[in-house]
TORPA-4810 file (N, C-alpha, C, O; in nm, 3 decimals):
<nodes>
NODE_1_10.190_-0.937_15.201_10.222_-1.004_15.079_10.368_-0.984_15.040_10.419_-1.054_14.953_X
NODE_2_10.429_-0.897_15.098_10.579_-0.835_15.037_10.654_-0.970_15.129_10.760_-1.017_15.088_X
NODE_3_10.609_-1.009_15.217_10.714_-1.092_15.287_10.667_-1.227_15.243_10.749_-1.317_15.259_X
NODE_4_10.569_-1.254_15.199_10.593_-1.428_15.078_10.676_-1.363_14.963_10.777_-1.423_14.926_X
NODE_5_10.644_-1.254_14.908_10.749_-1.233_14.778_10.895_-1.243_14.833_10.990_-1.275_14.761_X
NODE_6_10.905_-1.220_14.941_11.066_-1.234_14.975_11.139_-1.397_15.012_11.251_-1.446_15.006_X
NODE_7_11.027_-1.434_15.044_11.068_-1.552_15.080_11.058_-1.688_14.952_11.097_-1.804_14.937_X
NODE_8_10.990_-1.597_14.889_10.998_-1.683_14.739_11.147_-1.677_14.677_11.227_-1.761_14.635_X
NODE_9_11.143_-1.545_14.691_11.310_-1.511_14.615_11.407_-1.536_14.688_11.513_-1.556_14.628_X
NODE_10_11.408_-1.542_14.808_11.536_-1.603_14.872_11.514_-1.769_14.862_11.613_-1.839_14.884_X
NODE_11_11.387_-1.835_14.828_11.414_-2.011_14.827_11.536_-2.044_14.726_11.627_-2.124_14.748_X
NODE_12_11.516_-1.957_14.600_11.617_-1.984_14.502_11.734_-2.004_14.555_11.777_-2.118_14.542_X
NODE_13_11.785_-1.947_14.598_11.934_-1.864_14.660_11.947_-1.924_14.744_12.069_-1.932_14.758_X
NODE_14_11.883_-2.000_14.846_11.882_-2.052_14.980_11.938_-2.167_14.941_12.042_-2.214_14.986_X
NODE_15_11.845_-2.230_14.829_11.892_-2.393_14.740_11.997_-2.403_14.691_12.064_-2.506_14.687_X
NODE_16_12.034_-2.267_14.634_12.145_-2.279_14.594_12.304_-2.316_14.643_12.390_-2.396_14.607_X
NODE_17_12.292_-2.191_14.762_12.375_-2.198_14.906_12.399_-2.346_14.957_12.513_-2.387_14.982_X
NODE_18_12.309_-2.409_14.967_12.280_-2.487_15.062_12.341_-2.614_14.937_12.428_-2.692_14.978_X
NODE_19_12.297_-2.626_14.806_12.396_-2.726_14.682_12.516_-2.662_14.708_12.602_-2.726_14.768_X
NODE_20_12.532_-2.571_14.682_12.693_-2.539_14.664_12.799_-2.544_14.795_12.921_-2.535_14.791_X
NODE_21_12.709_-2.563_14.915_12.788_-2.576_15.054_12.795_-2.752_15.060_12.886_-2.798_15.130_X
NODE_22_12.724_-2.828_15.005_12.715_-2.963_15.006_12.823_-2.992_14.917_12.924_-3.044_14.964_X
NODE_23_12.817_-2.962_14.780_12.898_-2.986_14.680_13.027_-2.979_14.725_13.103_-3.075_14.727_X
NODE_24_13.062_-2.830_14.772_13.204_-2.810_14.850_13.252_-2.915_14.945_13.367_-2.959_14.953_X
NODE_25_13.124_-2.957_15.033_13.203_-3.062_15.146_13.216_-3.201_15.085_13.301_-3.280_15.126_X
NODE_26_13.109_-3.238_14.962_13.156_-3.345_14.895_13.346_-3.371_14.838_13.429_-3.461_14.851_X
NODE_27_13.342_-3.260_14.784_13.509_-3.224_14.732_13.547_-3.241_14.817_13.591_-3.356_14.824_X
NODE_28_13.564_-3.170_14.926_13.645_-3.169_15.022_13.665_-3.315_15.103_13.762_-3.380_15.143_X
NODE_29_13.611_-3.321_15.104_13.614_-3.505_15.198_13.669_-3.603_15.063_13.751_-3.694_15.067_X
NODE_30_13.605_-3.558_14.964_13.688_-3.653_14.818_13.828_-3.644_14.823_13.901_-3.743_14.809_X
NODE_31_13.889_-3.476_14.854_14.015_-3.431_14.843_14.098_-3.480_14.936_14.213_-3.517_14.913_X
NODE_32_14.022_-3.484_15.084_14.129_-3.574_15.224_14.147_-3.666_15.235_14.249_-3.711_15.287_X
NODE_33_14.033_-3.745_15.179_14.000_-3.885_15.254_14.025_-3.982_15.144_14.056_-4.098_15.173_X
NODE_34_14.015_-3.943_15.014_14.026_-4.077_14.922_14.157_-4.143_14.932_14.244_-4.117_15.015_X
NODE_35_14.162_-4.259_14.808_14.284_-4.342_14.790_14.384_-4.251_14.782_14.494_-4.285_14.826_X
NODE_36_14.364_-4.090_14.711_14.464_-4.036_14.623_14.416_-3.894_14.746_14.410_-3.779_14.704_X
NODE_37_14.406_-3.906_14.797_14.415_-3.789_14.899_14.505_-3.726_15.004_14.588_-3.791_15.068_X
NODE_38_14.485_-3.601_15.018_14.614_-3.539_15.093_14.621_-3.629_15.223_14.718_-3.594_15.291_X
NODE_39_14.577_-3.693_15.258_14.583_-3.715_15.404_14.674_-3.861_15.364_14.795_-3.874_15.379_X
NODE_40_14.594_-3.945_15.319_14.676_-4.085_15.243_14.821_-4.052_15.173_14.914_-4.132_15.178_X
NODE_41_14.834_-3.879_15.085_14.986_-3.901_15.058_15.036_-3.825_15.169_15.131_-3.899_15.196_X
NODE_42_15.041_-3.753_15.235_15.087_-3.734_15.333_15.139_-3.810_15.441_15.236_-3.781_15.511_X
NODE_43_15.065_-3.913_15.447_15.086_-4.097_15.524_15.219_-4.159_15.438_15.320_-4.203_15.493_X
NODE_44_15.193_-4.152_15.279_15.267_-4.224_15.201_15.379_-4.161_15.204_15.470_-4.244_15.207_X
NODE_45_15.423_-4.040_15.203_15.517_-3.929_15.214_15.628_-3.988_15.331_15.749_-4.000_15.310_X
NODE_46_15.546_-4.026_15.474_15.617_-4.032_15.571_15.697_-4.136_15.597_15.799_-4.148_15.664_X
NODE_47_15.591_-4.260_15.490_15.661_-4.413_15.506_15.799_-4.410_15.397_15.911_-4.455_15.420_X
NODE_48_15.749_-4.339_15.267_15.901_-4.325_15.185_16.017_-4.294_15.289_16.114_-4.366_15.314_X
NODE_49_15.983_-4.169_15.345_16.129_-4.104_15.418_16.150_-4.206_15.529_16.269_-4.233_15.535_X
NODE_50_16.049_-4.300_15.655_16.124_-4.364_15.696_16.197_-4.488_15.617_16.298_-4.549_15.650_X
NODE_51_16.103_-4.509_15.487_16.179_-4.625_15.455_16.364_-4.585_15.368_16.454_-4.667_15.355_X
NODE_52_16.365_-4.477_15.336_16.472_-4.442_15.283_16.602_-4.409_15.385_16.722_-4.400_15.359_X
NODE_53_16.526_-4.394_15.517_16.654_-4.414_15.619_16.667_-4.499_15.657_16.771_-4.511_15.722_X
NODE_54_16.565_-4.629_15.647_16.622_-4.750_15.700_16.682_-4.824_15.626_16.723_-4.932_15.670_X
NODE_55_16.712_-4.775_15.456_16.786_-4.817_15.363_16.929_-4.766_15.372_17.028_-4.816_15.319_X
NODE_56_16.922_-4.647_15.458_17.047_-4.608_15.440_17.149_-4.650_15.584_17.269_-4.639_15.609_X
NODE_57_17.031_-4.703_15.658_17.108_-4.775_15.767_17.176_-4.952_15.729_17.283_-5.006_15.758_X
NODE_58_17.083_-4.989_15.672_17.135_-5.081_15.603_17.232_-5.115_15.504_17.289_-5.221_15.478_X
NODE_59_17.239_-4.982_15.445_17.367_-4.955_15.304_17.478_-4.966_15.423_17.558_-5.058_15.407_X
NODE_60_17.493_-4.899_15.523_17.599_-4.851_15.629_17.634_-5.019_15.681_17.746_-5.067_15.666_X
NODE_61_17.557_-5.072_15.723_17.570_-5.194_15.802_17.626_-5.271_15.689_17.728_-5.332_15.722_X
NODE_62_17.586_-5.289_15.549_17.696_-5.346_15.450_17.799_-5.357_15.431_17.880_-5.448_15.417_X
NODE_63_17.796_-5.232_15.431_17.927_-5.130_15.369_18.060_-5.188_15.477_18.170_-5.232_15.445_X
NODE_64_18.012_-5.172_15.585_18.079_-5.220_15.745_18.131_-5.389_15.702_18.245_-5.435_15.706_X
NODE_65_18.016_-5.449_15.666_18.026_-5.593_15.683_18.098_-5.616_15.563_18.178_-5.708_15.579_X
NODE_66_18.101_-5.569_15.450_18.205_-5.573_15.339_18.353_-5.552_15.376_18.453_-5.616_15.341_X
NODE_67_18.340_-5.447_15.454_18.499_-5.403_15.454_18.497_-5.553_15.551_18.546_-5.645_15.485_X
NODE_68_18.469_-5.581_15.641_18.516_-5.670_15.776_18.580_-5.780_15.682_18.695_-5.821_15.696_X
NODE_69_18.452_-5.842_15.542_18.463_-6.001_15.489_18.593_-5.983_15.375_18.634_-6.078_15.307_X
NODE_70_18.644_-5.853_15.370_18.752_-5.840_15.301_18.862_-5.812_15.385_18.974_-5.815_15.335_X
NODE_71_18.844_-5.777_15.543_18.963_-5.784_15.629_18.999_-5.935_15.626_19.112_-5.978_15.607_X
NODE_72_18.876_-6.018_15.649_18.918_-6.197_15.757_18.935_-6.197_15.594_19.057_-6.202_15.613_X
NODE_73_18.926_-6.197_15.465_18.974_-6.249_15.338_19.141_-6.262_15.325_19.203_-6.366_15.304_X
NODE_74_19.184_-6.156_15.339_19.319_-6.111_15.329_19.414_-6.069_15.427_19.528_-6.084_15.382_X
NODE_75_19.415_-6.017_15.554_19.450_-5.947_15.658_19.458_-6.052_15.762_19.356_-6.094_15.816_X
NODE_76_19.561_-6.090_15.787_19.608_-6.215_15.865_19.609_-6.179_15.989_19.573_-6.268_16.066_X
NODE_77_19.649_-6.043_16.054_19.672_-6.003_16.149_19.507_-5.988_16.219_19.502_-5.990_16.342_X
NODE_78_19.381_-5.974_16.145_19.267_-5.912_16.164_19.187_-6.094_16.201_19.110_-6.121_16.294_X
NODE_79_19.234_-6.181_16.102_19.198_-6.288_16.088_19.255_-6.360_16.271_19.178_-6.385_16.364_X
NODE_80_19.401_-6.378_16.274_19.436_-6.392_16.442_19.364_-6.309_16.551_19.356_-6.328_16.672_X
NODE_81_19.301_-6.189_16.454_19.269_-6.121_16.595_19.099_-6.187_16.653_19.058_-6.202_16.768_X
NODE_82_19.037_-6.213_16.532_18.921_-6.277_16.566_18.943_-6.428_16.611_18.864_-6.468_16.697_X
NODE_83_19.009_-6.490_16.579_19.040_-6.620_16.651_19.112_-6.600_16.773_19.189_-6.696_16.765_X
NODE_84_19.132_-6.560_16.847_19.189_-6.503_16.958_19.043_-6.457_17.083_19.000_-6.513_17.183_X
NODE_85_19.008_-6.338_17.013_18.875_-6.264_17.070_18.743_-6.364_17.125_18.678_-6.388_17.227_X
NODE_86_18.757_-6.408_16.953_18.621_-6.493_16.958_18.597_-6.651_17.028_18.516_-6.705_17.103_X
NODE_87_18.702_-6.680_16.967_18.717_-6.835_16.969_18.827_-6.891_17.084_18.830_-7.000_17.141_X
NODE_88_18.917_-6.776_17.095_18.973_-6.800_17.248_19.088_-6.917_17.206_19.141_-6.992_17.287_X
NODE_89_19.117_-6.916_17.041_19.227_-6.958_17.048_19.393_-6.937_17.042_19.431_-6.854_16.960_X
NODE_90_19.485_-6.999_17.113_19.630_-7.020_17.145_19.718_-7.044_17.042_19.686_-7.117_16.948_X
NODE_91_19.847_-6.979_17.053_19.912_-7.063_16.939_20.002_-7.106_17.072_20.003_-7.062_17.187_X
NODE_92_20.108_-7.255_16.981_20.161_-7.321_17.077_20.247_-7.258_17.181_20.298_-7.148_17.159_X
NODE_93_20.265_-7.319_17.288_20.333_-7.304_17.416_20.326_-7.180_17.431_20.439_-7.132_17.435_X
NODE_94_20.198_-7.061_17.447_20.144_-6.958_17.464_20.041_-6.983_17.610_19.950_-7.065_17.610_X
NODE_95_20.072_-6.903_17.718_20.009_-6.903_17.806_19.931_-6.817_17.837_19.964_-6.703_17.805_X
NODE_96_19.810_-6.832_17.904_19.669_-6.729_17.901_19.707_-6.709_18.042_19.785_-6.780_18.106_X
NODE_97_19.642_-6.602_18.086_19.605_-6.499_18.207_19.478_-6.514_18.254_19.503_-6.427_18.337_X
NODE_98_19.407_-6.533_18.270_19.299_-6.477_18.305_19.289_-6.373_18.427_19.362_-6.405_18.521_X
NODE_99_19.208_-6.243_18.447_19.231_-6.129_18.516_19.076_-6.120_18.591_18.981_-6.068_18.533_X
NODE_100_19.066_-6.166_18.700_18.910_-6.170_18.717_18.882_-6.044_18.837_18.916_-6.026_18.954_X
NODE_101_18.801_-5.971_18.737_18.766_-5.842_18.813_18.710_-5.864_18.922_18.605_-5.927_18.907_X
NODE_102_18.740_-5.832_19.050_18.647_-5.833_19.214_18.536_-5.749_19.181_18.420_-5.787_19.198_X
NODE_103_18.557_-5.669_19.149_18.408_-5.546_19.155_18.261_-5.611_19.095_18.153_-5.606_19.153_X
NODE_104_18.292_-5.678_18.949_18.256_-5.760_18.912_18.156_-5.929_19.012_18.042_-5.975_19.000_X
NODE_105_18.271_-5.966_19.094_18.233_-6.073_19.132_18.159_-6.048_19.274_18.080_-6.131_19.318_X
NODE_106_18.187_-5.937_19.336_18.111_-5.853_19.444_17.992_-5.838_19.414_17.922_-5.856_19.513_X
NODE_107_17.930_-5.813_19.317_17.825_-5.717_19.279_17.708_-5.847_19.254_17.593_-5.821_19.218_X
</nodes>
């Protein structure tokens, strides 16, 4: 008879264990997995920082393309140099070279 009395008194305790180990993994899976959960800001965490360096690659690439649209604005010498480079144009009775690499035409 002493061992149903024991097993009576441990059902309590057993139920209990057994709610409060459920309860815990409820939280816990609430705490990782939801909208607002470590795992989701931890995700969100990673997209800020890449997105804040690809802002700052882009500030750079501005910044670049500003100074350039204020060289060809004003800078005459910068302005000939891109018409020259790009466009491959001459001013009068100016003669071109052309230098044609062999290594190049070997290959």
């Amino acid at each position: 008879m002493t061992e149903d009395t024991n097993n009576i008194k441990n059902t309590p305790q057993r139920r209990f264990i057994i709610i409060g180990v459920f309860v815990f993994t409820l939280i816990a899976i609430v705490i990782l997995f939801s909208d607002y959960g470590l795992l989701n800001r931890f995700k969100l965490t990673m997209e800020i920082r890449n997105l804040k360096q690809q802002i700052e690659q882009q500030n750079k690439i501005k910044d670049s393309l500003l100074i350039l649209i204020n060289k060809l604005e004003k800078d005459s010498i910068e302005i000939e140099k891109v018409a020259r480079e790009k466009y491959g144009m001459i001013k009068k009775n100016e003669e071109i070279y052309y230098i044609l690499d062999t290594n190049k035409i070997n290959e």
